[in-house]
PyMOL Python script that loads the backbone (N, CA, C, O; Angstrom):
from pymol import cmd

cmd.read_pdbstr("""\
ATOM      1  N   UNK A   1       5.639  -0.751   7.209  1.00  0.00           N
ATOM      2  CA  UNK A   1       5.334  -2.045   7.809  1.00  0.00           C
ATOM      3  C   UNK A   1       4.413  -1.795   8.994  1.00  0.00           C
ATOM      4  O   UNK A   1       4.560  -1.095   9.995  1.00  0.00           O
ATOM      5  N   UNK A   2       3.585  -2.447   8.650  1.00  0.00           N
ATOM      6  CA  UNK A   2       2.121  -2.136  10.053  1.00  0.00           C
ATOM      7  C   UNK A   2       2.906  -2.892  11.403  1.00  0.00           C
ATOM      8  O   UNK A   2       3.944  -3.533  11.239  1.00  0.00           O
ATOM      9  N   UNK A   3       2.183  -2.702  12.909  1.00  0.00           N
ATOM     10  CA  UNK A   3       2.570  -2.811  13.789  1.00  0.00           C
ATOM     11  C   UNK A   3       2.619  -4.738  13.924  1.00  0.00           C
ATOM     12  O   UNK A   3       3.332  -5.533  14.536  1.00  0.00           O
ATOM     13  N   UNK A   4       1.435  -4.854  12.979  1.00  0.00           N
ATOM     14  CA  UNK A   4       2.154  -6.747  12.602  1.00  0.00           C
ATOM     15  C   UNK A   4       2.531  -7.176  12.188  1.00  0.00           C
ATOM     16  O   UNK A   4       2.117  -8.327  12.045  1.00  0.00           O
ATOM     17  N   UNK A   5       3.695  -6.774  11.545  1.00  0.00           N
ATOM     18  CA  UNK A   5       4.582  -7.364  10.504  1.00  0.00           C
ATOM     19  C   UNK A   5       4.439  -7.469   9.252  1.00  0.00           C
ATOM     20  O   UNK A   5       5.171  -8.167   8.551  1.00  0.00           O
ATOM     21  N   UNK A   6       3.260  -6.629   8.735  1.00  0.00           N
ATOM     22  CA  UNK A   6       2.738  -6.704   8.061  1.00  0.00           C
ATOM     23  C   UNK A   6       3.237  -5.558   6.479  1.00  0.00           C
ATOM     24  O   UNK A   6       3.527  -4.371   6.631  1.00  0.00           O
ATOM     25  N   UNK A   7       3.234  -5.913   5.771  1.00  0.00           N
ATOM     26  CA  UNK A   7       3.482  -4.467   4.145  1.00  0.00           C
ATOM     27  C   UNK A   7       2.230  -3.601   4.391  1.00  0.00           C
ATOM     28  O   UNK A   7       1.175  -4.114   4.765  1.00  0.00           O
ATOM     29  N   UNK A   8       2.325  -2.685   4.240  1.00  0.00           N
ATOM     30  CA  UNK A   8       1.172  -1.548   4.315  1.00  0.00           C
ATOM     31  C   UNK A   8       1.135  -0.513   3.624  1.00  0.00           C
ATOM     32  O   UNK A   8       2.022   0.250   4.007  1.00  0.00           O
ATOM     33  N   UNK A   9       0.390   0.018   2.560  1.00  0.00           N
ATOM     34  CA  UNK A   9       0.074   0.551   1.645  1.00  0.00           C
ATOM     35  C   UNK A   9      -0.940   1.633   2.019  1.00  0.00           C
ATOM     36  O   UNK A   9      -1.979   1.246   2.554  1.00  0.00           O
ATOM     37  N   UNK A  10      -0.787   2.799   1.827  1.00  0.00           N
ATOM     38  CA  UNK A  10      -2.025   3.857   2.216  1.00  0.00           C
ATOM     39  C   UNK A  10      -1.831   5.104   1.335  1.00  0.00           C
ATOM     40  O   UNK A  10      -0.951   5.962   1.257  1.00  0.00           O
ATOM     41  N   UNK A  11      -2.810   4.909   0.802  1.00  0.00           N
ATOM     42  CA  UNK A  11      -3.197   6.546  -0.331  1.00  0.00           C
ATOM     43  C   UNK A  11      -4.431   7.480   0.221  1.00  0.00           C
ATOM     44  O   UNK A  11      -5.584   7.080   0.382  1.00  0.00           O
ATOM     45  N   UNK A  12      -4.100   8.391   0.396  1.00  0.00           N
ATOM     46  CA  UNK A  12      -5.236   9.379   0.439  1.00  0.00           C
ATOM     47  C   UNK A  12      -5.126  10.633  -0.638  1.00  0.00           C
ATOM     48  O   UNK A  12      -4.146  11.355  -0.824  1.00  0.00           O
ATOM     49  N   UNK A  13      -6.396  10.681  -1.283  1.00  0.00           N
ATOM     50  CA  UNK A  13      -6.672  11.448  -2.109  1.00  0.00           C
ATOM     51  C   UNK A  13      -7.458  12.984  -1.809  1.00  0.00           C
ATOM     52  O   UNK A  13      -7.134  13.807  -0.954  1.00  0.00           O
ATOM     53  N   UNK A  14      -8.580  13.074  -2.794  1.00  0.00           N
ATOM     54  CA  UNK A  14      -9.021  14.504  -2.621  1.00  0.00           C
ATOM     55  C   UNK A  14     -10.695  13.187  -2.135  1.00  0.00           C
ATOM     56  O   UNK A  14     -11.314  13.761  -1.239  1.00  0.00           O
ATOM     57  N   UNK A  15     -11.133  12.330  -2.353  1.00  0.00           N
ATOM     58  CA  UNK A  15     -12.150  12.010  -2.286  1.00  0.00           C
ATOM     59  C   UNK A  15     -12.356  10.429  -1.351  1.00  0.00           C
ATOM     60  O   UNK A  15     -13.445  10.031  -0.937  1.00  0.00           O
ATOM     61  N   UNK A  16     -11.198   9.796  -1.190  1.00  0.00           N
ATOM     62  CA  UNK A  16     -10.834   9.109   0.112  1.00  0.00           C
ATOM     63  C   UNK A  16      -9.686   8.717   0.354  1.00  0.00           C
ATOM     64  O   UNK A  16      -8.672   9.361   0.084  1.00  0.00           O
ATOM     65  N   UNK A  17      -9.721   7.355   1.017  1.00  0.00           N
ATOM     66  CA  UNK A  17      -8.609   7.152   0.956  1.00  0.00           C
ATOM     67  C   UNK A  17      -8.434   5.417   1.664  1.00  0.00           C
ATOM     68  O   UNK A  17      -9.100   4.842   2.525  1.00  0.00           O
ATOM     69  N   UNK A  18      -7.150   4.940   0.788  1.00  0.00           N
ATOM     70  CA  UNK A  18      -7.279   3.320   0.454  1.00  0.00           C
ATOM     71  C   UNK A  18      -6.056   2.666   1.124  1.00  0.00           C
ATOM     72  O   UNK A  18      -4.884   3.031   1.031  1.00  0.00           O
ATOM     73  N   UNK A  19      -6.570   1.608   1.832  1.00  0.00           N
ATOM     74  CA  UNK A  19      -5.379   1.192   3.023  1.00  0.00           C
ATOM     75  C   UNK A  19      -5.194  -0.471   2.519  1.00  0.00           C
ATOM     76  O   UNK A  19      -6.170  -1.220   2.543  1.00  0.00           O
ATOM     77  N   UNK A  20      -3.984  -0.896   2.116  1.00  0.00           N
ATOM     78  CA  UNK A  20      -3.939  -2.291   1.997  1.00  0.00           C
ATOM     79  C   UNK A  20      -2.675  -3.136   2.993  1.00  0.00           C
ATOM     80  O   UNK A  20      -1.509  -3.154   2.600  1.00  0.00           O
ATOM     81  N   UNK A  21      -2.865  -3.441   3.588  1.00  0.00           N
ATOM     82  CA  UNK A  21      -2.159  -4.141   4.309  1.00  0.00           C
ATOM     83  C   UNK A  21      -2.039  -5.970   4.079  1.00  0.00           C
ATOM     84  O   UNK A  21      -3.043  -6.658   4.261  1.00  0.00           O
ATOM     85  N   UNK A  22      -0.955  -6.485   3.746  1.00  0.00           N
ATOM     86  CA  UNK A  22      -1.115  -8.312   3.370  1.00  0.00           C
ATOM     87  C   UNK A  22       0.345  -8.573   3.290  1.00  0.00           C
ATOM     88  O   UNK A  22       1.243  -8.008   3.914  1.00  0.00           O
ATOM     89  N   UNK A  23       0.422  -9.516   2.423  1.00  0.00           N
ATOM     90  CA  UNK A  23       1.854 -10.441   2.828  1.00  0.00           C
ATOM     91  C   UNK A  23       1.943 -11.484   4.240  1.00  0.00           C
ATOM     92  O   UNK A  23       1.033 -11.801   5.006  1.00  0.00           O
ATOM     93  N   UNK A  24       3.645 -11.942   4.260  1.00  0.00           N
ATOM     94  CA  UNK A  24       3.728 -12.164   5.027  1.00  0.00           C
ATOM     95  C   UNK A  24       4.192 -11.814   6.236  1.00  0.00           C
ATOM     96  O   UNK A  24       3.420 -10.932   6.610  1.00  0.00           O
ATOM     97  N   UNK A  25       4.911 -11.969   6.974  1.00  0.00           N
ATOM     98  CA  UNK A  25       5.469 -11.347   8.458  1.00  0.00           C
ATOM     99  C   UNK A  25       6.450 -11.139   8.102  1.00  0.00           C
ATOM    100  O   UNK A  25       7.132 -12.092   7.723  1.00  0.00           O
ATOM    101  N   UNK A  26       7.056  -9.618   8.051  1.00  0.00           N
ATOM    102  CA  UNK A  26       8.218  -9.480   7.718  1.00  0.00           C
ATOM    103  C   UNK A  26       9.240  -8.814   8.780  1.00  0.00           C
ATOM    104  O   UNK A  26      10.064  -7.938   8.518  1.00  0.00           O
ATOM    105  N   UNK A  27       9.031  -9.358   9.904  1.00  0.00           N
ATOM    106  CA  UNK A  27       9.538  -9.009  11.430  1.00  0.00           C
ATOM    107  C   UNK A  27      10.681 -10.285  11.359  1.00  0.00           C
ATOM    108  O   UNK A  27      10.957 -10.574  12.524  1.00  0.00           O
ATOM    109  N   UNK A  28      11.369 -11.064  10.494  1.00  0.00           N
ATOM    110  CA  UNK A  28      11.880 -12.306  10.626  1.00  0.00           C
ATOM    111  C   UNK A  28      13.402 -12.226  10.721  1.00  0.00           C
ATOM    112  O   UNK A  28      14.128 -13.175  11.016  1.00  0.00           O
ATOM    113  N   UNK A  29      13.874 -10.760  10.386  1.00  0.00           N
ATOM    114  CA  UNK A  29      15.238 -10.736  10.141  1.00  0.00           C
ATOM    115  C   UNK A  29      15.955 -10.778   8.843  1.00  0.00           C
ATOM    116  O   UNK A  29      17.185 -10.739   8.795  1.00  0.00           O
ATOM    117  N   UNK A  30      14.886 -10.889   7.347  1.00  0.00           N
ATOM    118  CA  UNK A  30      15.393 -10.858   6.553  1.00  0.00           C
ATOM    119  C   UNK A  30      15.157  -9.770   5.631  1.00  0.00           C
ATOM    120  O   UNK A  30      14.405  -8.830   5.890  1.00  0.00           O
ATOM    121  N   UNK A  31      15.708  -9.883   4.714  1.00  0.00           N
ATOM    122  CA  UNK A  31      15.641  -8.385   3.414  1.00  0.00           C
ATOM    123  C   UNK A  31      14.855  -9.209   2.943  1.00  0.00           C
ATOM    124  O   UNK A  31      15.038 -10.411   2.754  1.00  0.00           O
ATOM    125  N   UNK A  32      13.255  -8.092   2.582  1.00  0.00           N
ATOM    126  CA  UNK A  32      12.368  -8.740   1.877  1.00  0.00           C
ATOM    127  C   UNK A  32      12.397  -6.981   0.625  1.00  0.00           C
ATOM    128  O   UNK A  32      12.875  -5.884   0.914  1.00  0.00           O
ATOM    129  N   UNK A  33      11.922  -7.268  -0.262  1.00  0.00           N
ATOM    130  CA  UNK A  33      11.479  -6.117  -1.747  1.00  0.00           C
ATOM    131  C   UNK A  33      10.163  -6.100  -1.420  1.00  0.00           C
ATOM    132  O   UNK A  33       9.459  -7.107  -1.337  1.00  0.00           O
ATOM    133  N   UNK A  34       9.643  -4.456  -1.141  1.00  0.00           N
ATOM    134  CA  UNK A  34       8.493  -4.157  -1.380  1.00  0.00           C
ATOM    135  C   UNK A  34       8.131  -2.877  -2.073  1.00  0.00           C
ATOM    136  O   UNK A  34       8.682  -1.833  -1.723  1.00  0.00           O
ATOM    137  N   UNK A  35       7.201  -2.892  -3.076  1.00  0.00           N
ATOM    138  CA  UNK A  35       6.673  -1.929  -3.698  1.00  0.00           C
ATOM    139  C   UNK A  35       4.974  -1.812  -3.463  1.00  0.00           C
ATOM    140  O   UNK A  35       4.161  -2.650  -3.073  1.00  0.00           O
ATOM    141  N   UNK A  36       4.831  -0.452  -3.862  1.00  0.00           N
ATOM    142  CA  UNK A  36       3.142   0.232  -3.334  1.00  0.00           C
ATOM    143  C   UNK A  36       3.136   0.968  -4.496  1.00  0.00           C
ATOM    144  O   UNK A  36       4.100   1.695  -4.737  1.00  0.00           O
ATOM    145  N   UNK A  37       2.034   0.885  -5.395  1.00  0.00           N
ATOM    146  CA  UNK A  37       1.658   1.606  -6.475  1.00  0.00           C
ATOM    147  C   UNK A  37       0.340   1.648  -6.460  1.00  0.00           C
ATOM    148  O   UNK A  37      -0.391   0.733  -6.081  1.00  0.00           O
ATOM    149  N   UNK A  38      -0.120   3.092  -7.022  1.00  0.00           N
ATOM    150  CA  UNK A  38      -1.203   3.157  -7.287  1.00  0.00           C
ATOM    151  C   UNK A  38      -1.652   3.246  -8.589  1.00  0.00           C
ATOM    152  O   UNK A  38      -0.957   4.090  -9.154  1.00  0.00           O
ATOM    153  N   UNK A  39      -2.714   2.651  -9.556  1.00  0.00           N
ATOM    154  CA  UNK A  39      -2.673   2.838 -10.958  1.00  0.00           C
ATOM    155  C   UNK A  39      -4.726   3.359 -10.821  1.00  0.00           C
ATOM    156  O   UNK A  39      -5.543   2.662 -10.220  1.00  0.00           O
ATOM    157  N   UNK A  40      -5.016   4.484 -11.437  1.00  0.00           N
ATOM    158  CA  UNK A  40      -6.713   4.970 -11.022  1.00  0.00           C
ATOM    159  C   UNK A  40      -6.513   4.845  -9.497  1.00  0.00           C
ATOM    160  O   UNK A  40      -5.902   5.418  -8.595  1.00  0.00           O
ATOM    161  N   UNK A  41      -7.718   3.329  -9.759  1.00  0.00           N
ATOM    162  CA  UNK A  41      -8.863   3.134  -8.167  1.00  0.00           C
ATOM    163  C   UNK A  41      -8.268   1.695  -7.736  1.00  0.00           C
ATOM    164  O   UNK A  41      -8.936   0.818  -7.190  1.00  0.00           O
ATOM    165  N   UNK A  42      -6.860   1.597  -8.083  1.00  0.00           N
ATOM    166  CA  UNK A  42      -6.080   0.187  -8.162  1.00  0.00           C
ATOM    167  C   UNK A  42      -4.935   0.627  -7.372  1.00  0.00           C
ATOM    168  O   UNK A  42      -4.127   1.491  -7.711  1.00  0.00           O
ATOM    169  N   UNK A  43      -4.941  -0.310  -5.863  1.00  0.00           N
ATOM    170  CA  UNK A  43      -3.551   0.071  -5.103  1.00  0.00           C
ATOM    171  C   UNK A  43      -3.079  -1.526  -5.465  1.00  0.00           C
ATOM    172  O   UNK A  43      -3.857  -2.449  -5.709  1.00  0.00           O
ATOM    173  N   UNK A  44      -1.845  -1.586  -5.438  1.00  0.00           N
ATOM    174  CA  UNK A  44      -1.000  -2.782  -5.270  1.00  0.00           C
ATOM    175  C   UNK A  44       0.166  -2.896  -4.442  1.00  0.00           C
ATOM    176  O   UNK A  44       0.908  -1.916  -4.365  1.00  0.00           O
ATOM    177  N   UNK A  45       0.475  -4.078  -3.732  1.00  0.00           N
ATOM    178  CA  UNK A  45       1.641  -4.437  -3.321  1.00  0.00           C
ATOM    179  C   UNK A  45       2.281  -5.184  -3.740  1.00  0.00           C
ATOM    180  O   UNK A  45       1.907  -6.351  -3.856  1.00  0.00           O
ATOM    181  N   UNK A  46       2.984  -4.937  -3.960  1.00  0.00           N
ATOM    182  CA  UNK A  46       4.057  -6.191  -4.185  1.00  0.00           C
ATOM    183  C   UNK A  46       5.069  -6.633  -2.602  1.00  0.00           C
ATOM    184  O   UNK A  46       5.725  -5.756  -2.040  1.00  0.00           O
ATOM    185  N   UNK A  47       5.038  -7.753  -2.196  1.00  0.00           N
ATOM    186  CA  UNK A  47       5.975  -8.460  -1.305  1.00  0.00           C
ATOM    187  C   UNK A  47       6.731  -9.328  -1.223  1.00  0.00           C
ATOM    188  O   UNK A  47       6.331 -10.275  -0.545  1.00  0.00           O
ATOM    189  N   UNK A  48       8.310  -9.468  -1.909  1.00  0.00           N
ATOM    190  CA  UNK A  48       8.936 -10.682  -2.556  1.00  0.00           C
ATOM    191  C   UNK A  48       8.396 -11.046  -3.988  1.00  0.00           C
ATOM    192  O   UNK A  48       9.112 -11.916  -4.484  1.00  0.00           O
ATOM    193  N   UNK A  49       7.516 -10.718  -4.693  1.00  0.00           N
ATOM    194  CA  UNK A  49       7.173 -10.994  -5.992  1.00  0.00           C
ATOM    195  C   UNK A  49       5.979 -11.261  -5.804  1.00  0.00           C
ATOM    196  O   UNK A  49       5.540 -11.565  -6.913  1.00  0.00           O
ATOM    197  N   UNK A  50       4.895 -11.357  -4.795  1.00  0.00           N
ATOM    198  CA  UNK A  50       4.040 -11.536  -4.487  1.00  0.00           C
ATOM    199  C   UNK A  50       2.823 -10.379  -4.853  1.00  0.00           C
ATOM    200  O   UNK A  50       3.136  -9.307  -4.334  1.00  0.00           O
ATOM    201  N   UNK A  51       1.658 -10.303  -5.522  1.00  0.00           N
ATOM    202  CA  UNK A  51       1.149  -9.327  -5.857  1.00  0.00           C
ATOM    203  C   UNK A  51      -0.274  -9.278  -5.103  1.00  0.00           C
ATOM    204  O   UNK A  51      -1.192 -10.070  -5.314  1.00  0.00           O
ATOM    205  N   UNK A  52      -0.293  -8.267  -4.235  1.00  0.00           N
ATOM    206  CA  UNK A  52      -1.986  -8.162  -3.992  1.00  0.00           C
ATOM    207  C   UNK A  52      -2.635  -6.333  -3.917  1.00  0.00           C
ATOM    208  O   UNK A  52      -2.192  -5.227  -3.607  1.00  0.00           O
ATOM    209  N   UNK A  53      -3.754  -6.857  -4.352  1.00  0.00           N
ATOM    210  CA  UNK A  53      -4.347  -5.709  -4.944  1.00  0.00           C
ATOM    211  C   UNK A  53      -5.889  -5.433  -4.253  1.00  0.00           C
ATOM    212  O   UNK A  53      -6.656  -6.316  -3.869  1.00  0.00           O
ATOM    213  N   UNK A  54      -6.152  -3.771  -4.199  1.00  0.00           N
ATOM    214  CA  UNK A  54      -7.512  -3.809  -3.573  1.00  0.00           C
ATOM    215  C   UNK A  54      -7.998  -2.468  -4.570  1.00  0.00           C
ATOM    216  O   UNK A  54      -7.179  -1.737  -5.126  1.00  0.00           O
ATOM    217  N   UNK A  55      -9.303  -2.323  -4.662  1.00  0.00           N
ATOM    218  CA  UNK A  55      -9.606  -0.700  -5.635  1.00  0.00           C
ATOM    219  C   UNK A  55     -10.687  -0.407  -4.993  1.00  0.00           C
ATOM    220  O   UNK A  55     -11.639  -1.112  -4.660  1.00  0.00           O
ATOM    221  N   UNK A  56     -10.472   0.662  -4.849  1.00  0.00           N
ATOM    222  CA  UNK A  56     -11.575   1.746  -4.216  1.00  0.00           C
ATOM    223  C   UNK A  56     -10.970   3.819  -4.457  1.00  0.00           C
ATOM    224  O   UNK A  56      -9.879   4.388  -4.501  1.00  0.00           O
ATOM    225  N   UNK A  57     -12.473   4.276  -4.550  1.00  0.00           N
ATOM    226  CA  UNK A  57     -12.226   5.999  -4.931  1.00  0.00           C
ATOM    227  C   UNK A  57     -11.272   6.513  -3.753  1.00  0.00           C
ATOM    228  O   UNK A  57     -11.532   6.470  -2.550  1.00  0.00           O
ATOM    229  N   UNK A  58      -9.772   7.152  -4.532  1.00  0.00           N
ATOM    230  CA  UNK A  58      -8.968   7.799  -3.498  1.00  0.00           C
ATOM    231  C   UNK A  58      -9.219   9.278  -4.311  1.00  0.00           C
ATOM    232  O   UNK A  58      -9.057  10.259  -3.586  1.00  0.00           O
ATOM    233  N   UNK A  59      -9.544   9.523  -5.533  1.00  0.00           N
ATOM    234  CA  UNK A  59      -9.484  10.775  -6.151  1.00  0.00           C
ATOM    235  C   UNK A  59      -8.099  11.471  -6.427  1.00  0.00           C
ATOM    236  O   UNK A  59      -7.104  10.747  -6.388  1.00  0.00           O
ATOM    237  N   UNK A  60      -7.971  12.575  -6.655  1.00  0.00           N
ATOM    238  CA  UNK A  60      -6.666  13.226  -7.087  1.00  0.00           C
ATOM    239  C   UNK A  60      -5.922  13.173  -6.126  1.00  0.00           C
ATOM    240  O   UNK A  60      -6.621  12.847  -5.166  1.00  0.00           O
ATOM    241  N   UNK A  61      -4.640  13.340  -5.745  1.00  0.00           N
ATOM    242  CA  UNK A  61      -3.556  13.075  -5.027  1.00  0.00           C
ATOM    243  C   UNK A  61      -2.550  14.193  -5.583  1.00  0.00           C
ATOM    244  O   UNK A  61      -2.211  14.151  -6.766  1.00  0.00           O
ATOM    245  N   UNK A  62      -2.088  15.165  -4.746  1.00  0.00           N
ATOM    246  CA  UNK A  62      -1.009  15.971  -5.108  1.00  0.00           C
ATOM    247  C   UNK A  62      -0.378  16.621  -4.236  1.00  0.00           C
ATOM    248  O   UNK A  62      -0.946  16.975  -3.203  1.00  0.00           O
ATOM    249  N   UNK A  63       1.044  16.931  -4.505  1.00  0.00           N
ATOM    250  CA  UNK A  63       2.511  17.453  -3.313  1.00  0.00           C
ATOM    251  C   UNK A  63       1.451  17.586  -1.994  1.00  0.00           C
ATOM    252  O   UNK A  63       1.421  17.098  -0.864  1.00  0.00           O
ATOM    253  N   UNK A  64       0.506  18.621  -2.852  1.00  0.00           N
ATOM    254  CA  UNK A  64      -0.298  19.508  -0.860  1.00  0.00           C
ATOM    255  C   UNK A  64      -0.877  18.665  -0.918  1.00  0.00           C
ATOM    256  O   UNK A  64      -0.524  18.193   0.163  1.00  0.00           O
ATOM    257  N   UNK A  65      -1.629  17.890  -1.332  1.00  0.00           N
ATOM    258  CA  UNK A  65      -2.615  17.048  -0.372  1.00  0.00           C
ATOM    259  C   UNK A  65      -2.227  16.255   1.135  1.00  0.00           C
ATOM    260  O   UNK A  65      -1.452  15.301   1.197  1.00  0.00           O
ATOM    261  N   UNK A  66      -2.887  16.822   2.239  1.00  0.00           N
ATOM    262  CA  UNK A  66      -2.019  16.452   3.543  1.00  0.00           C
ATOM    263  C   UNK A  66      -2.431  14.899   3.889  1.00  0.00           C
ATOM    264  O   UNK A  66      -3.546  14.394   3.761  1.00  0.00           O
ATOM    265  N   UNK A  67      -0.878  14.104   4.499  1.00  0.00           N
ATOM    266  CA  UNK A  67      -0.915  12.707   4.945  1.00  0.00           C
ATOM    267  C   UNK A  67      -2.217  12.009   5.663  1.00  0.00           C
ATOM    268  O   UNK A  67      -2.173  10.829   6.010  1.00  0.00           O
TER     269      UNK A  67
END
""", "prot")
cmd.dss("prot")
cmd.show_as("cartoon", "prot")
cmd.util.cbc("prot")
cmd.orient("prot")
């Protein structure tokens, strides 16, 4: 959760790396469900059932690749 309340999503690969941040404010006090997947050059969030998506080159991704 970003410093605004925000869902936040971040992949870094061997060739960049892809930051999605959206939803709503989830600073409210309640249990919200969130998931972060990456599918290729396709990150997604999910927030409450809510789906948003951004694509851009993150490249290979593996154990060593550092945060």
């Amino acid at each position: 959760i970003s410093q605004a309340g925000k869902a936040y999503c971040y992949f870094k690969g061997s060739t960049g790396r892809l930051v999605l941040t959206a939803g709503p404010n989830l600073a409210n006090n309640a249990w919200h469900t969130i998931t972060c997947q990456r599918a290729g050059t396709t990150v997604r969030l999910t927030v409450d059932g809510a789906v948003y998506t951004k694509s851009g080159p993150t490249g290979t991704r593996t154990a060593s690749t550092p945060k």
